[in-house]
N, CA, C and O atoms as a MOPAC input file, in Angstrom:
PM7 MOZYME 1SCF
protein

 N      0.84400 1    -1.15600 1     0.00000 1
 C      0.00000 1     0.00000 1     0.00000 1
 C      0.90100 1     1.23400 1     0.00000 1
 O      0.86000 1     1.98300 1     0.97600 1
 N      1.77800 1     1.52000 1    -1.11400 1
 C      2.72700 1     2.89200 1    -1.00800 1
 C      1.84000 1     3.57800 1    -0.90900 1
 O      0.66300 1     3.26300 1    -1.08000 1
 N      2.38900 1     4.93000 1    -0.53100 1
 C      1.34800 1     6.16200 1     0.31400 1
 C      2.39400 1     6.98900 1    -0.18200 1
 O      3.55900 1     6.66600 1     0.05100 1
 N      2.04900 1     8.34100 1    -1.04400 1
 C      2.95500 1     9.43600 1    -1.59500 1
 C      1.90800 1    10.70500 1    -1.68400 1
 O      0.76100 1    10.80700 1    -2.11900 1
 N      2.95800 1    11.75200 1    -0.98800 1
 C      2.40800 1    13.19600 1    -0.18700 1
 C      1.30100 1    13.82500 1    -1.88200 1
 O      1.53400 1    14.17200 1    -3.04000 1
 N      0.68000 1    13.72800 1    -1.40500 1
 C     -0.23100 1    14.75600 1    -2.72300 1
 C     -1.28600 1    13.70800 1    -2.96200 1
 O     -2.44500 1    14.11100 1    -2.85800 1
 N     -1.06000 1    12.11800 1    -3.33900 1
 C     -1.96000 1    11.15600 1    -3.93300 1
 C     -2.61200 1    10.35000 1    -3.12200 1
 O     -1.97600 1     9.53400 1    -2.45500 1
 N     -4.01900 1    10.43600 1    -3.03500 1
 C     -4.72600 1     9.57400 1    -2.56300 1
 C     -4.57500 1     8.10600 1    -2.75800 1
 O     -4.44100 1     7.51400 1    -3.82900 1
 N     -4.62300 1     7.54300 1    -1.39500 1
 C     -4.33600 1     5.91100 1    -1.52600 1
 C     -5.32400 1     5.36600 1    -1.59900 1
 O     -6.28900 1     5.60400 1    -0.87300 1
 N     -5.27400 1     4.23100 1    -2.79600 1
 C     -6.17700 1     3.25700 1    -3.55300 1
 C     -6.82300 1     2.47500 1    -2.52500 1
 O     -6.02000 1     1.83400 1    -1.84700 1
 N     -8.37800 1     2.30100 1    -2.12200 1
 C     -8.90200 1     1.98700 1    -1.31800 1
 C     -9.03000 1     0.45600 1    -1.67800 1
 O     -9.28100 1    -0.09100 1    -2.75200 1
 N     -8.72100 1    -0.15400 1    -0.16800 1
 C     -8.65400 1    -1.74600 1    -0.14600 1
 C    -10.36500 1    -2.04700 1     0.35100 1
 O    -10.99600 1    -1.42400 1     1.20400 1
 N    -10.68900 1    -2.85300 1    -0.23700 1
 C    -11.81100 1    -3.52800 1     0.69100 1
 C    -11.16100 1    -4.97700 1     0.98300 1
 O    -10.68600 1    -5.85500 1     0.26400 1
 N    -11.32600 1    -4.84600 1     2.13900 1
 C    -11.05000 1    -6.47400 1     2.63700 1
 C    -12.66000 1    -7.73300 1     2.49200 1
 O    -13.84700 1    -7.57800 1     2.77900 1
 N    -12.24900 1    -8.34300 1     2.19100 1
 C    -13.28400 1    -9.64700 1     1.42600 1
 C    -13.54200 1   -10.75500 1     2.56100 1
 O    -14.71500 1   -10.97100 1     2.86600 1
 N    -12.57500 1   -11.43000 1     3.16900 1
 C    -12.87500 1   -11.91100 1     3.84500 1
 C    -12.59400 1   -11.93700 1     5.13500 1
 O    -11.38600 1   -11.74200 1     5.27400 1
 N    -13.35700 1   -12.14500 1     6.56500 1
 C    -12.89900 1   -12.18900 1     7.78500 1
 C    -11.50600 1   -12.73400 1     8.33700 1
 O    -10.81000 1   -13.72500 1     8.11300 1
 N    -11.43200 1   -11.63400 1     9.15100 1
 C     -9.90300 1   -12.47000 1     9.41400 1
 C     -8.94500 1   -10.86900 1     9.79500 1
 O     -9.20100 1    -9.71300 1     9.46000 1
 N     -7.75000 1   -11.45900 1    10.65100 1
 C     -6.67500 1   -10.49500 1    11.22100 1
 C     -6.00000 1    -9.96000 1    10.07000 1
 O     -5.50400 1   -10.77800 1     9.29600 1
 N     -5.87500 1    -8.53500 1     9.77700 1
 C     -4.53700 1    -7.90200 1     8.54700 1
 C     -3.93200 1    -7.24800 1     9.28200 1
 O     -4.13400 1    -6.20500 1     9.90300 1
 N     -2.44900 1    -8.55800 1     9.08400 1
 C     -1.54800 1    -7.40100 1     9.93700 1
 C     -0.72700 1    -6.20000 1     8.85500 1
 O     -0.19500 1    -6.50300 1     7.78700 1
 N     -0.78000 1    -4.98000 1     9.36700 1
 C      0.30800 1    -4.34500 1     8.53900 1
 C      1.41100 1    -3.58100 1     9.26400 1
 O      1.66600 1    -3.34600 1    10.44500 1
 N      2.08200 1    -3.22300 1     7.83100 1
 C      3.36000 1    -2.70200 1     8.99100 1
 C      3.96600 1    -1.73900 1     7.81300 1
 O      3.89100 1    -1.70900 1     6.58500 1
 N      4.68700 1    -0.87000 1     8.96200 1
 C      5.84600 1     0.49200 1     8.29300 1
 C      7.06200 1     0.25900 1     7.43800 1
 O      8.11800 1     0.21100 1     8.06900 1
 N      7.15300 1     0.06500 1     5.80700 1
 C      8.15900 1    -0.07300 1     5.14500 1
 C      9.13900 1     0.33600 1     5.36500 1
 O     10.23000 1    -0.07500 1     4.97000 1
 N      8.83600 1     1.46600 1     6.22400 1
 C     10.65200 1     2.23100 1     6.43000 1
 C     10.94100 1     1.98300 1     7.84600 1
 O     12.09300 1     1.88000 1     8.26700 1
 N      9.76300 1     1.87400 1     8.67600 1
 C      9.87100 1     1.80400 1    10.66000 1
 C      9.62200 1     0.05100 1    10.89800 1
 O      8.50800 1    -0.47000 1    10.84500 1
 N     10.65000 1    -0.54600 1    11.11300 1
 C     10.07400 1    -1.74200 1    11.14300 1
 C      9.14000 1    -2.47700 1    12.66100 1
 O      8.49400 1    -3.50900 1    12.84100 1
 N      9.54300 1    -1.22700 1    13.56200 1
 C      8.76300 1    -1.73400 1    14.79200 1
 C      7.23400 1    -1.15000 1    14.41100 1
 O      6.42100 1    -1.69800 1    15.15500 1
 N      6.70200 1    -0.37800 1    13.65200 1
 C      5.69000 1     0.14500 1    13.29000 1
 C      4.32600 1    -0.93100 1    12.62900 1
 O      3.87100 1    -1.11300 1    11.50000 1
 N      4.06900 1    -1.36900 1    13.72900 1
 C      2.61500 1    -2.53700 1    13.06500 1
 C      1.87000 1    -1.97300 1    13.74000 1
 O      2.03500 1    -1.19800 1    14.68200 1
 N      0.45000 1    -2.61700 1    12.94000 1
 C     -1.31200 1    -2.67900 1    13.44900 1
 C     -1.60000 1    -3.46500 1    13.04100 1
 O     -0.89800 1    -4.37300 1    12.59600 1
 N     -3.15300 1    -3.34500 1    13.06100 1
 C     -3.84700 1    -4.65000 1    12.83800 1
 C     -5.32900 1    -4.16800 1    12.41900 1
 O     -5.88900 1    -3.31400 1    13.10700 1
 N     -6.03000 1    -4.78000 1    11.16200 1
 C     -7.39600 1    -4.22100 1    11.58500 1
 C     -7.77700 1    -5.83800 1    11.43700 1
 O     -7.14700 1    -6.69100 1    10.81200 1
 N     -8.97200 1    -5.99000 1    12.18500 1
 C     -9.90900 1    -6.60500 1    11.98600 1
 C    -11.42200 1    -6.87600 1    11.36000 1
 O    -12.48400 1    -6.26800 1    11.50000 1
 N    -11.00600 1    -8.19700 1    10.51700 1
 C    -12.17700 1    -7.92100 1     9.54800 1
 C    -13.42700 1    -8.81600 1    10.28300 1
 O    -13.18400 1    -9.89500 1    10.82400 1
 N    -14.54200 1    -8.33800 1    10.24400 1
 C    -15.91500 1    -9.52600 1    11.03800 1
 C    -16.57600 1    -9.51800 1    10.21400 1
 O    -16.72500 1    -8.60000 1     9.40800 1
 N    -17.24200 1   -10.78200 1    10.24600 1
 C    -18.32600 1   -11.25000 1     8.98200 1
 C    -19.75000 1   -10.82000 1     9.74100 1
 O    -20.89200 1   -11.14800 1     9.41800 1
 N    -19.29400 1    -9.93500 1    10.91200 1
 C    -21.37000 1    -9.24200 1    11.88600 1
 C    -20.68700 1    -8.28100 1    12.23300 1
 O    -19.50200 1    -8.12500 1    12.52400 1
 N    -22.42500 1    -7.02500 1    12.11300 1
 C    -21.89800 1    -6.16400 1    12.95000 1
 C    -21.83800 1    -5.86100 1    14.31900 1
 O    -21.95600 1    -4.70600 1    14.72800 1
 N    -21.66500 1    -6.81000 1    15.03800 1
 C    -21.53500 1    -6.69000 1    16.19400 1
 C    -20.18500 1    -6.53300 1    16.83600 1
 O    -19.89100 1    -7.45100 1    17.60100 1
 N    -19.44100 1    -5.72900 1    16.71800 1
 C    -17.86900 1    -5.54200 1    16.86700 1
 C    -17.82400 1    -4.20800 1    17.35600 1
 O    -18.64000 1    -3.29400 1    17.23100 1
 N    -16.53800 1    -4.26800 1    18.03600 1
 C    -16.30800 1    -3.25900 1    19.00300 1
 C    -14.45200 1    -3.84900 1    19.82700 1
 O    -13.78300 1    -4.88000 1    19.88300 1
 N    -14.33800 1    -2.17100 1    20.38200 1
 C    -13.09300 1    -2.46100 1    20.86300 1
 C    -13.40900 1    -2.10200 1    22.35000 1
 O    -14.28300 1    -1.47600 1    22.95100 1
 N    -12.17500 1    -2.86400 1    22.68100 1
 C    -12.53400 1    -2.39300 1    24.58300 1
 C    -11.93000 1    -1.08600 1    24.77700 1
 O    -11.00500 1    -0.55700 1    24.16100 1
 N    -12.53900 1    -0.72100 1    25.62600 1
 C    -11.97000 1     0.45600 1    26.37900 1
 C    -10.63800 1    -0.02000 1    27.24800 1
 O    -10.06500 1    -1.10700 1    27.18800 1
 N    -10.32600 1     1.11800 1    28.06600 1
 C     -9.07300 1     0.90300 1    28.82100 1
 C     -9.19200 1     0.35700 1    29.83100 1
 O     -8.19100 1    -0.12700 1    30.36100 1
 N    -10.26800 1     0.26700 1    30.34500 1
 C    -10.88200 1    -0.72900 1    31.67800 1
 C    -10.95100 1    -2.34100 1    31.18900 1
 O    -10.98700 1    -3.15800 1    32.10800 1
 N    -10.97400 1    -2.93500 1    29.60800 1
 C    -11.08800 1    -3.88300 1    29.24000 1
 C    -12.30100 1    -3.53200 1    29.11200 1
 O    -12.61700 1    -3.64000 1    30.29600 1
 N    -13.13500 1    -3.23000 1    28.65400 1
 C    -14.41500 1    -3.93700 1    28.73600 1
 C    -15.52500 1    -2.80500 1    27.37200 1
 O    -15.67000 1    -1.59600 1    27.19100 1
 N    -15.95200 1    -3.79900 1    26.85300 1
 C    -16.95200 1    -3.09600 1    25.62700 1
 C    -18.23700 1    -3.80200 1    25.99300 1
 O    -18.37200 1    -4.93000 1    26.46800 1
 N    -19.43800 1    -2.62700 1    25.57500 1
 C    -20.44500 1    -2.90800 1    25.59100 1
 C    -21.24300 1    -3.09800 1    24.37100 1
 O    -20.93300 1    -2.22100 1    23.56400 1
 N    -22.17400 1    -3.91300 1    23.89300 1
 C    -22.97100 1    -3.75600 1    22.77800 1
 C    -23.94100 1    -4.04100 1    22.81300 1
 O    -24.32100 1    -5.14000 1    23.21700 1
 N    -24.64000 1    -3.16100 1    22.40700 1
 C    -26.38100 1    -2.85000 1    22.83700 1
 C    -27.38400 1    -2.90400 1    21.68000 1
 O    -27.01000 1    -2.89400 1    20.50700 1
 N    -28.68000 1    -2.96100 1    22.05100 1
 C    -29.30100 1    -3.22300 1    21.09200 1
 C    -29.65100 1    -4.43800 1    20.26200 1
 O    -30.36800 1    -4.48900 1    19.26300 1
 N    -28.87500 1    -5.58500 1    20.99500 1
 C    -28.95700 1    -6.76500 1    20.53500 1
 C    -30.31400 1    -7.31700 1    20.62500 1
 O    -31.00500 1    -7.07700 1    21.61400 1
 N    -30.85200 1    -8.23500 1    19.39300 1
 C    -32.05100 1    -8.85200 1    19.58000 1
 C    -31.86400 1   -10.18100 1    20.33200 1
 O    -30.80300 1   -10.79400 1    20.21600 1
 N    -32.80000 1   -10.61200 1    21.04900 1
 C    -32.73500 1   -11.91500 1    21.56400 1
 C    -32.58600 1   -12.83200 1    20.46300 1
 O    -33.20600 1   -12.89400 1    19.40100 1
 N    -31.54900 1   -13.60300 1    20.96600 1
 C    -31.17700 1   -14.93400 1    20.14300 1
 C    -30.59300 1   -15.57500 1    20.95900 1
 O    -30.77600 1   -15.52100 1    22.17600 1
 N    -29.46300 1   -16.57000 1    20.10700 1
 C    -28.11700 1   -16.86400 1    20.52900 1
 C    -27.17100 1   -16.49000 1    20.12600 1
 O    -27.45300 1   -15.84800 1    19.11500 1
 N    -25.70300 1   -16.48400 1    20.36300 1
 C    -24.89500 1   -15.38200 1    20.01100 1
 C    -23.59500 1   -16.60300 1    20.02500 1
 O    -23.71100 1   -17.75400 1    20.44600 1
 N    -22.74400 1   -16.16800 1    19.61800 1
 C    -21.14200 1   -16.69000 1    19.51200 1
 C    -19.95500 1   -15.71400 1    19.62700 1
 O    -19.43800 1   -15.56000 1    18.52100 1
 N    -19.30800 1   -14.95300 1    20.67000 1
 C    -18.45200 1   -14.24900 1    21.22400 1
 C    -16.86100 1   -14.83300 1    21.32800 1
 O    -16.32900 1   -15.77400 1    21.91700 1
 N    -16.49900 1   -13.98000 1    20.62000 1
 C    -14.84700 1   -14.43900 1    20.11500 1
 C    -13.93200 1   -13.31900 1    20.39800 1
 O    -14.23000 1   -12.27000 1    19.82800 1
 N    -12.75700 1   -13.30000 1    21.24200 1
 C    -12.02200 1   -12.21800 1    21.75300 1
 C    -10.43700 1   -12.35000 1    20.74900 1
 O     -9.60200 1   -13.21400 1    20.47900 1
 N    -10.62200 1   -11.34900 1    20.54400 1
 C     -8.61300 1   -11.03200 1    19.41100 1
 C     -8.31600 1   -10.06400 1    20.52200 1
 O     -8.89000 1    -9.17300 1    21.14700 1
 N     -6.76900 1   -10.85200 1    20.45400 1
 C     -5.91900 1    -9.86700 1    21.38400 1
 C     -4.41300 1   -10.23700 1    19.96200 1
 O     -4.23100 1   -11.31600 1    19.39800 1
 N     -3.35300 1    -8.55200 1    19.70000 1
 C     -2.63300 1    -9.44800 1    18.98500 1
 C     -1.56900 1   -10.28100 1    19.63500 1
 O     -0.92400 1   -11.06100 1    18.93400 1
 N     -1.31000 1   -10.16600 1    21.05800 1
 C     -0.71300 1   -11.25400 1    21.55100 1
 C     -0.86900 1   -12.82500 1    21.99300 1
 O     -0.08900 1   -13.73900 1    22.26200 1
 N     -2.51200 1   -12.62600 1    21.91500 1
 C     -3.16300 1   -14.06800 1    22.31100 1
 C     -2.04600 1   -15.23200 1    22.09400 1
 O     -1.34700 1   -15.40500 1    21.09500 1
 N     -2.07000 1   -16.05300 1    23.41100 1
 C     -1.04300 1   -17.05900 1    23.51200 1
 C     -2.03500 1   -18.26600 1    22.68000 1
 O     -1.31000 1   -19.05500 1    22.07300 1
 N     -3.36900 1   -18.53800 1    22.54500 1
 C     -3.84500 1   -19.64600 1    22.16600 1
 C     -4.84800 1   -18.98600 1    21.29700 1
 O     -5.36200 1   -17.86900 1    21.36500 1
 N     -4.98800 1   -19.93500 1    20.49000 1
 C     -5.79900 1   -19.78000 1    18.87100 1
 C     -7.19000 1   -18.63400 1    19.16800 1
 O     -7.86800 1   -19.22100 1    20.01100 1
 N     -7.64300 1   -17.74500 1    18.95000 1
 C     -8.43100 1   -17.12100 1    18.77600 1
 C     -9.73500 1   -17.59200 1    18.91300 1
 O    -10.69300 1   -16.97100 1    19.37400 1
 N     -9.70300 1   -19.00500 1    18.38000 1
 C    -11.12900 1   -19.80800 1    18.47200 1
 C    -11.35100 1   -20.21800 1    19.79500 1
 O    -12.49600 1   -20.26600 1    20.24400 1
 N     -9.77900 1   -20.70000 1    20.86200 1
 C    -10.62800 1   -20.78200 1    22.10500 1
 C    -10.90700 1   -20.05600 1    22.93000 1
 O    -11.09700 1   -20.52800 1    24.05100 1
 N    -11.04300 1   -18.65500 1    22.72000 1
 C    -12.08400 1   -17.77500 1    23.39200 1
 C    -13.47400 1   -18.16600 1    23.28800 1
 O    -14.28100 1   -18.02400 1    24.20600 1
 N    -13.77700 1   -18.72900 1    21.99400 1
 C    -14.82000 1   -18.79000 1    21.70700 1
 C    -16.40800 1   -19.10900 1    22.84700 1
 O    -16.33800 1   -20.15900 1    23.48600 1
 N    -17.53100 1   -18.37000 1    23.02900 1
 C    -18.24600 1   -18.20600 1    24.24900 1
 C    -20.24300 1   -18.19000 1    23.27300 1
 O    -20.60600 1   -17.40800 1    22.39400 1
 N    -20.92700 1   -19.14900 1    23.80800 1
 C    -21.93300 1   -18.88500 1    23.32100 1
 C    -22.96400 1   -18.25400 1    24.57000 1
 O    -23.03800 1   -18.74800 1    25.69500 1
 N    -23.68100 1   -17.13400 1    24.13100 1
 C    -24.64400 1   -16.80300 1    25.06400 1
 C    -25.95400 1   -16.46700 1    24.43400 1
 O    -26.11900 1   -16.37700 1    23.21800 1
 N    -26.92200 1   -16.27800 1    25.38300 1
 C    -27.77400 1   -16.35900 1    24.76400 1
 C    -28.65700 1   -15.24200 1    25.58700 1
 O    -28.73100 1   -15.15000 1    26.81300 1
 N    -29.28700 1   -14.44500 1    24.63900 1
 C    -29.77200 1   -13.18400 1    25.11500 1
 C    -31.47100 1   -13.07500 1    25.12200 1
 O    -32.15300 1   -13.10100 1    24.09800 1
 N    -31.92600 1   -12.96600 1    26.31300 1
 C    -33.57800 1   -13.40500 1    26.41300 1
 C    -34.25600 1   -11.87700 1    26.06000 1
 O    -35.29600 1   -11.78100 1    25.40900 1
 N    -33.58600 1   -10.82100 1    26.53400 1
 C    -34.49400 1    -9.78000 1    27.04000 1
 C    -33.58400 1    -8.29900 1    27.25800 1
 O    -32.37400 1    -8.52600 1    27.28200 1
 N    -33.88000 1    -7.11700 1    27.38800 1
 C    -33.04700 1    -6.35900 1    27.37600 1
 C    -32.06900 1    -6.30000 1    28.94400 1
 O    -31.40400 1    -5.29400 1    29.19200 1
 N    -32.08800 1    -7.11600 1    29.60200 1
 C    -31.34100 1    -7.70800 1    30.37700 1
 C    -30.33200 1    -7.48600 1    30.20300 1
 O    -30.10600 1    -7.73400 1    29.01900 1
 N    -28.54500 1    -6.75000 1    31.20800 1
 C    -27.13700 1    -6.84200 1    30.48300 1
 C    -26.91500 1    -8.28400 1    31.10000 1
 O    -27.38400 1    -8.91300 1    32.04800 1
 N    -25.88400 1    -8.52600 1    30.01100 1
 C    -25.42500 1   -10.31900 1    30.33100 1
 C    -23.54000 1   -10.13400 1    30.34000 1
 O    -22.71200 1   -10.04900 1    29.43400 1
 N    -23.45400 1   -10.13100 1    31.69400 1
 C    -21.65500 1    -9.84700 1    31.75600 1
 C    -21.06500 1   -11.09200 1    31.10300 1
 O    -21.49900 1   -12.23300 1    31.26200 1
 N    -20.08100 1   -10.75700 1    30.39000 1
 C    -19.11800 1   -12.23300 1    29.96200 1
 C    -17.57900 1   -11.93100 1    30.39700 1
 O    -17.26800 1   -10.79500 1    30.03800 1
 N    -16.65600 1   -12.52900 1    30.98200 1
 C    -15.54300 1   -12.26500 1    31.24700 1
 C    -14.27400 1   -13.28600 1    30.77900 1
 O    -14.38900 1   -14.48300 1    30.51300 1
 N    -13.22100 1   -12.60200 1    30.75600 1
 C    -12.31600 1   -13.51300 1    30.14100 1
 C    -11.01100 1   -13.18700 1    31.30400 1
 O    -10.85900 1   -12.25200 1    32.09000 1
 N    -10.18800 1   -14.39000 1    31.01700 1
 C     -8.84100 1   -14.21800 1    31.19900 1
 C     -8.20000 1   -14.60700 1    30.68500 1
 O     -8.17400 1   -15.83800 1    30.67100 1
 N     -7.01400 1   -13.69900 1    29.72500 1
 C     -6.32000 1   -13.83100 1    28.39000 1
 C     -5.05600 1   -14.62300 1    29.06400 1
 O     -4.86900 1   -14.62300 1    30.28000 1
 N     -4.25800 1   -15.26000 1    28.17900 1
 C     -2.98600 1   -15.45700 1    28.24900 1
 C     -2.32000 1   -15.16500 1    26.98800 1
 O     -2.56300 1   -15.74600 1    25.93100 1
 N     -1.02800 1   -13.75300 1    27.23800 1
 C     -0.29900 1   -13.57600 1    26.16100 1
 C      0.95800 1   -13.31100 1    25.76400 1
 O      1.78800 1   -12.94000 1    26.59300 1
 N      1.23600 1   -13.44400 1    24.61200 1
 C      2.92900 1   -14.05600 1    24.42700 1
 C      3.76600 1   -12.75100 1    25.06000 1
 O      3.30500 1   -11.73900 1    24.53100 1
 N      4.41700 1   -12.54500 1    25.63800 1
 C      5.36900 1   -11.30500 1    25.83800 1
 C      5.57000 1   -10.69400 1    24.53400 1
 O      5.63500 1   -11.33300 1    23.48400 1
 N      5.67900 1    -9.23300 1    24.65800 1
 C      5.88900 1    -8.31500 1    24.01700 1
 C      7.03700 1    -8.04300 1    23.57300 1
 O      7.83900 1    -7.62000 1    24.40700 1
 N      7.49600 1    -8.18600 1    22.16100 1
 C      9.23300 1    -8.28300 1    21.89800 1
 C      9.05000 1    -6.85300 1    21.23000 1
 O      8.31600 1    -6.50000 1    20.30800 1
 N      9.99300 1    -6.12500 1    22.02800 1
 C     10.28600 1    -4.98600 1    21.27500 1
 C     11.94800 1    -4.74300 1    20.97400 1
 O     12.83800 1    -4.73700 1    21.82500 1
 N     12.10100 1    -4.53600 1    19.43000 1
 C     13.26800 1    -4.73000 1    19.10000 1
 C     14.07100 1    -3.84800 1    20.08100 1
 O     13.37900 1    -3.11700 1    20.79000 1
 N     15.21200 1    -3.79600 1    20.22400 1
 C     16.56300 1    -2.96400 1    20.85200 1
 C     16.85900 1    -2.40200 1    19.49200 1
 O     16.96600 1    -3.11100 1    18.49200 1
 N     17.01900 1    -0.77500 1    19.50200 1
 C     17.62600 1    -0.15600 1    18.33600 1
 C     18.67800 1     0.82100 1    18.91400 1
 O     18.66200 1     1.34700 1    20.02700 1
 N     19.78200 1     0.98400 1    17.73200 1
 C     20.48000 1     2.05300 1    18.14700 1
 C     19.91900 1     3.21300 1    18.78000 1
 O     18.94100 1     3.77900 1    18.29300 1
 N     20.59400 1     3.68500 1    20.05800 1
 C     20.56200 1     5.29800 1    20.77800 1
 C     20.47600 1     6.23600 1    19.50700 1
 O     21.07100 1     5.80800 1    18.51900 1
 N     19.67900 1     7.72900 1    19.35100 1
 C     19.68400 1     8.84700 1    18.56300 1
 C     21.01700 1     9.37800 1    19.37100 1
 O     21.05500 1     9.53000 1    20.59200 1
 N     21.93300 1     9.59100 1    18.60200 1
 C     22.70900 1    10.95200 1    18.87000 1
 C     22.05900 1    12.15800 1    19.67600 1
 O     21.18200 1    12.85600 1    19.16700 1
 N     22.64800 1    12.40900 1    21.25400 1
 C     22.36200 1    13.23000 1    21.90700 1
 C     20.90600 1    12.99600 1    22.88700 1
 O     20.26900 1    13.68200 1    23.68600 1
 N     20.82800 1    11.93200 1    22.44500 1
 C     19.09700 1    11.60600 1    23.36300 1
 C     19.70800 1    10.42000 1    24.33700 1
 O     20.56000 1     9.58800 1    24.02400 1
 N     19.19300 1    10.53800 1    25.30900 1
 C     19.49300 1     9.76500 1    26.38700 1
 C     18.47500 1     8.30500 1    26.05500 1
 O     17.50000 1     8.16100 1    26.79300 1
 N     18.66800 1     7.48000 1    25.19400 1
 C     17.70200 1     6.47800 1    25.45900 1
 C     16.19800 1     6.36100 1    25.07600 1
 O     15.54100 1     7.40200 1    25.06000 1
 N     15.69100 1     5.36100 1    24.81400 1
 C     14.29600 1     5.57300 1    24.50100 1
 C     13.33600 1     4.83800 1    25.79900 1
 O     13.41300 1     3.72500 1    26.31900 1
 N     12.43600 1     5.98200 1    26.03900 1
 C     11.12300 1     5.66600 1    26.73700 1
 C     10.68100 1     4.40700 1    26.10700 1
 O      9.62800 1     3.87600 1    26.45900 1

């Protein structure tokens, strides 16, 4: 996806569900991630952990948590609930995830180190 000052970048639609990781051609510690869902029922957590989504009709449901460190497959989050009534229905998790490797790069000239 080159990106050059003046030209609008060629819009991707992503097709099918699923994690895109991308990353900075020139910054190599520079990644994200978007996530693609086949419902709209998606959302990110806040800083407390925790998202809400409202408005749901009663059914049954299938609840799946992405973290990009998740130590185990994405699918075994996997959580079915089932929603009777406008009732909130708490669901909770506890993640396990891989440590965070952040490369070691050369010191900048004159800067003490990086935060």
């Amino acid at each position: 996806m080159p990106l050059y000052i003046g030209t609008p970048a060629t819009p991707i639609v992503f097709e099918r569900p699923g994690v895109v990781t991308i990353g900075c051609n020139i910054h190599d510690w520079m990644i994200g991630y978007i996530y693609v869902a086949d419902t709209p029922y998606v959302g990110k957590t806040g800083r407390d952990g925790k998202i809400r989504l409202e408005n749901l009709s009663p059914g049954r449901y299938v609840v799946l948590v992405w973290h990009p460190r998740l130590q185990d497959a994405e699918e075994a989050t996997r959580r079915a609930v089932t929603i009777d009534g406008p009732a909130a229905v708490d669901l909770a998790w506890r993640l396990t995830l891989k440590p965070e490797l952040r490369p070691r790069r050369a010191p900048i000239p004159g800067q003490h180190g990086y935060r």
